[in-house]
VOKE-759658 format. One line per field, with one value per residue: residue number from 1; x, y, z of N, C-alpha, C in turn. Coordinates in Angstrom, 2 decimals. Layout:
% residues N
i <- [NUM:...]
neast <- [X:...]
nnorth <- [Y:...]
nup <- [Z:...]
caeast <- [X:...]
canorth <- [Y:...]
caup <- [Z:...]
ceast <- [X:...]
cnorth <- [Y:...]
cup <- [Z:...]
//
This chain:
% residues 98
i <- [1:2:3:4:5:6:7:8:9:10:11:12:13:14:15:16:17:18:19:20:21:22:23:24:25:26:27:28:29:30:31:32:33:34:35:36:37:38:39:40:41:42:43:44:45:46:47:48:49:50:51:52:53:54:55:56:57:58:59:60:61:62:63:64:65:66:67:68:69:70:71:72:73:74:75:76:77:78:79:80:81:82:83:84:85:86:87:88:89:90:91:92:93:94:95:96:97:98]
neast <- [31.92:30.60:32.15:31.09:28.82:29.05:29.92:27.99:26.16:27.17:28.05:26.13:26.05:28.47:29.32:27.47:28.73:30.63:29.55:27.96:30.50:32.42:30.63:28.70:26.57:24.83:23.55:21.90:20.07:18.56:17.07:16.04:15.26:17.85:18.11:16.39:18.23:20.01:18.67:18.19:20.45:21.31:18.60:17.83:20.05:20.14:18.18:18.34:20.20:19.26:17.11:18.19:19.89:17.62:16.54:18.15:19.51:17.91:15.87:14.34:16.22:14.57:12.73:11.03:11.26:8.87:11.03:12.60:11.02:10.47:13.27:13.73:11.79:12.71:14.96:14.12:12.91:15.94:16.55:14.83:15.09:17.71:17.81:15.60:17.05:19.35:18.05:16.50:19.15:20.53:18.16:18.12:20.66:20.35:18.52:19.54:21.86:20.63]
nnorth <- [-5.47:-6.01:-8.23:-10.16:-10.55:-11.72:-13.94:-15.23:-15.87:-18.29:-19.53:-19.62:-20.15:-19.49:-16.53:-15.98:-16.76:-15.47:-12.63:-12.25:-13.21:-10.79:-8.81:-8.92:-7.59:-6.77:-8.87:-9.54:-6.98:-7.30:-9.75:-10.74:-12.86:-15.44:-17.98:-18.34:-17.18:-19.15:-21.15:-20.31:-20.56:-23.11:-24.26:-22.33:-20.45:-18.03:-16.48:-15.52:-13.97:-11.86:-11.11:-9.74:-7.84:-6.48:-5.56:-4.00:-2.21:-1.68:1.63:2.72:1.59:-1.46:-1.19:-3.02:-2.29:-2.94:-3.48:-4.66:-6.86:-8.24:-9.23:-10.95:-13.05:-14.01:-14.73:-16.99:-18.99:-19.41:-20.80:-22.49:-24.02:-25.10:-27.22:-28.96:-29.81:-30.71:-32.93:-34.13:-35.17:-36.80:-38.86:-40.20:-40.91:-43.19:-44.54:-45.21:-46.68:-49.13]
nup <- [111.53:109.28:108.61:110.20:109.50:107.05:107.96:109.54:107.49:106.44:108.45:111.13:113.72:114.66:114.33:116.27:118.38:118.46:118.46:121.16:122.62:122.05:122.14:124.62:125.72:122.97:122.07:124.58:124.91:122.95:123.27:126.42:128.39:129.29:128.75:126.26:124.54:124.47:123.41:120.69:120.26:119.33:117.68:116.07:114.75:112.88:113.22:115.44:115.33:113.24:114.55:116.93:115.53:114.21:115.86:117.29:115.83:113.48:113.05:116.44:119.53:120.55:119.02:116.72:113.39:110.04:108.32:109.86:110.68:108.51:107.29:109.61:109.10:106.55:108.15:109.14:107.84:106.66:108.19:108.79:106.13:106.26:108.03:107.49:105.10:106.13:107.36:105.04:104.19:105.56:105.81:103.09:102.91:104.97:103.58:101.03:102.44:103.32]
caeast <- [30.53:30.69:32.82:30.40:27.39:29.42:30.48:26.24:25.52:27.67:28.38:25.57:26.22:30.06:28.83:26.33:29.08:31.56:28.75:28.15:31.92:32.89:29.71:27.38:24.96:24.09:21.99:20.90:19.11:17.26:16.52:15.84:15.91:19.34:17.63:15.68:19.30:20.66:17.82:18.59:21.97:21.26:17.99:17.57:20.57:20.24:16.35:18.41:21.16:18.56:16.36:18.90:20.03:16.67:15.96:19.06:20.20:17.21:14.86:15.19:16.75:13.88:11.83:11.78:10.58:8.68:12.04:12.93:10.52:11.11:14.47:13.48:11.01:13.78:16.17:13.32:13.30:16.75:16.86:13.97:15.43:19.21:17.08:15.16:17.80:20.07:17.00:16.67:20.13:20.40:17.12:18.34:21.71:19.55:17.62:20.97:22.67:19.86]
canorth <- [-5.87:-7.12:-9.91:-11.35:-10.53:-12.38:-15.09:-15.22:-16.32:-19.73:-20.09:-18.71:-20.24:-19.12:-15.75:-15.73:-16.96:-14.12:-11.46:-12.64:-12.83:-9.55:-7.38:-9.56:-6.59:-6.09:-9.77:-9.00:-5.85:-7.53:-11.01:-11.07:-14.35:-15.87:-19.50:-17.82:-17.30:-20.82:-22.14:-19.96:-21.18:-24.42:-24.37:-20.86:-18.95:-16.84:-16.16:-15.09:-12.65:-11.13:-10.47:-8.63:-7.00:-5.66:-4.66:-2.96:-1.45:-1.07:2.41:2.77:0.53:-1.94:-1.65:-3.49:-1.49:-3.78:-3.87:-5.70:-8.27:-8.99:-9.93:-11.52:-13.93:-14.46:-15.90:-18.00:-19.43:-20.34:-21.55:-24.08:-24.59:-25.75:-27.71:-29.73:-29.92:-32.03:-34.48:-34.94:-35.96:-38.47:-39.88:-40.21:-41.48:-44.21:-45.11:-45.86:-47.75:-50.48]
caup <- [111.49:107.76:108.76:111.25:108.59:106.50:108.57:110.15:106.42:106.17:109.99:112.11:115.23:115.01:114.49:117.10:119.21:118.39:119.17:122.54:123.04:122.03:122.75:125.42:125.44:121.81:121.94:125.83:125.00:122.11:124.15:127.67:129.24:128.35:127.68:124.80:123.22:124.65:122.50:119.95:119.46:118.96:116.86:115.63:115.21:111.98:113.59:117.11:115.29:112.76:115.64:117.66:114.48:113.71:117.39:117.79:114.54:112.64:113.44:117.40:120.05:121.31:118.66:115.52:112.19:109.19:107.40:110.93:110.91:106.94:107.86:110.89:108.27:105.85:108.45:109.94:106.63:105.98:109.87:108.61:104.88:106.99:109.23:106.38:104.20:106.90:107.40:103.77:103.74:106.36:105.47:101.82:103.29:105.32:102.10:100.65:102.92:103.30]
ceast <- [30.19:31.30:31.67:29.41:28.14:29.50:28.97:25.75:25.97:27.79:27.77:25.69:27.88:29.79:28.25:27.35:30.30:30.52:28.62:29.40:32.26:31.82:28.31:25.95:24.06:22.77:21.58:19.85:17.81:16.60:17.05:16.27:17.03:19.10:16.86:17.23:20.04:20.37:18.38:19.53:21.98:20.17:17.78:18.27:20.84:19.00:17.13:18.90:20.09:17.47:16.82:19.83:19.13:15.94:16.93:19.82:19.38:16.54:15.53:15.37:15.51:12.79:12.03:10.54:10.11:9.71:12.19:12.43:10.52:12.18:14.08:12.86:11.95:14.70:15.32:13.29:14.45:17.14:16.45:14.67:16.76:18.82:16.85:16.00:18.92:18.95:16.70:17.80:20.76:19.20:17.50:19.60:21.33:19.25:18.78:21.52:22.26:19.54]
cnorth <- [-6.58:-8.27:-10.78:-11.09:-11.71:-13.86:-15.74:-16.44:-18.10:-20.12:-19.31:-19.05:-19.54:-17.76:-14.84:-15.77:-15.17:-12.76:-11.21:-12.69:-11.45:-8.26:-8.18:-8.77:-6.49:-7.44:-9.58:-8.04:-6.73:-8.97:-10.83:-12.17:-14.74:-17.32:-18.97:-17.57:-18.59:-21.36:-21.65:-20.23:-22.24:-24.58:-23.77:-20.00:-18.06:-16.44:-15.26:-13.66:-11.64:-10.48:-9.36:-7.81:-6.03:-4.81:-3.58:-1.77:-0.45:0.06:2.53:1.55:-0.33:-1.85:-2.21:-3.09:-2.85:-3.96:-5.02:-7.24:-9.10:-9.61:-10.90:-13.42:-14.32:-15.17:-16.67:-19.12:-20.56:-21.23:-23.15:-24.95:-25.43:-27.09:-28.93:-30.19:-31.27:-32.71:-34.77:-35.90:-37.43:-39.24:-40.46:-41.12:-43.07:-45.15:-46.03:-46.75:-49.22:-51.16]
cup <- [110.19:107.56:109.43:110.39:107.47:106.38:109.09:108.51:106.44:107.76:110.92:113.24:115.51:114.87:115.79:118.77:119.17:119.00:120.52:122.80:123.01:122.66:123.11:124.98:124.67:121.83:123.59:126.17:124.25:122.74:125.33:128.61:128.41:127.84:126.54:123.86:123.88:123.56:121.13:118.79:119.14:118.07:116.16:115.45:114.31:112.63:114.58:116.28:114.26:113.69:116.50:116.41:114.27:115.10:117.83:116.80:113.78:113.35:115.22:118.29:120.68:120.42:116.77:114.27:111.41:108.40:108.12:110.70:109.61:107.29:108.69:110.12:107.30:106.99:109.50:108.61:106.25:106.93:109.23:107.61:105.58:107.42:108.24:105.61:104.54:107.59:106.37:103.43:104.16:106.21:103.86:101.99:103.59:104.62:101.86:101.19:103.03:102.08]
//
């Protein structure tokens, strides 16, 4: 479990994918519809695994304690900061090339 916390930090979709490989359930309990983690994986996926982290780990199963949703706000965060960070660069790239 410290590998894939590990691995969540620099490579959250490879992560996200290993979880779902090895133990489907643990993100099915904490998300429902399975397009809510489709999406997930592609726009959101430190937001998806801290979510089913904090739903399933933290306090009891299904519900998520205020530590939870701290977490939850921190990797909404670095989702956005990733996000922003590769449109600064290709817009900056852009700049450059012209």
């Amino acid at each position: 479990m410290c590998l894939v916390g590990c691995l969540a930090f620099f490579f959250p979709r490879l992560a996200l994918f290993l979880v779902w490989f090895f133990n489907g359930g643990y993100l099915s309990r904490a998300i429902q519809p399975w397009y809510w983690l489709l999406l997930g994986f592609f726009f959101m996926p430190t937001t998806v695994l801290a979510f089913a982290y904090a739903s399933n780990s933290l306090g009891t199963p299904g519900d998520v304690p205020p530590l939870g949703w701290l977490l939850i706000a921190i990797a909404v965060f670095i989702d956005l900061g990733l996000t922003g960070s590769n449109q600064r660069h290709w817009r900056n790239r852009r700049d450059r090339d012209h």
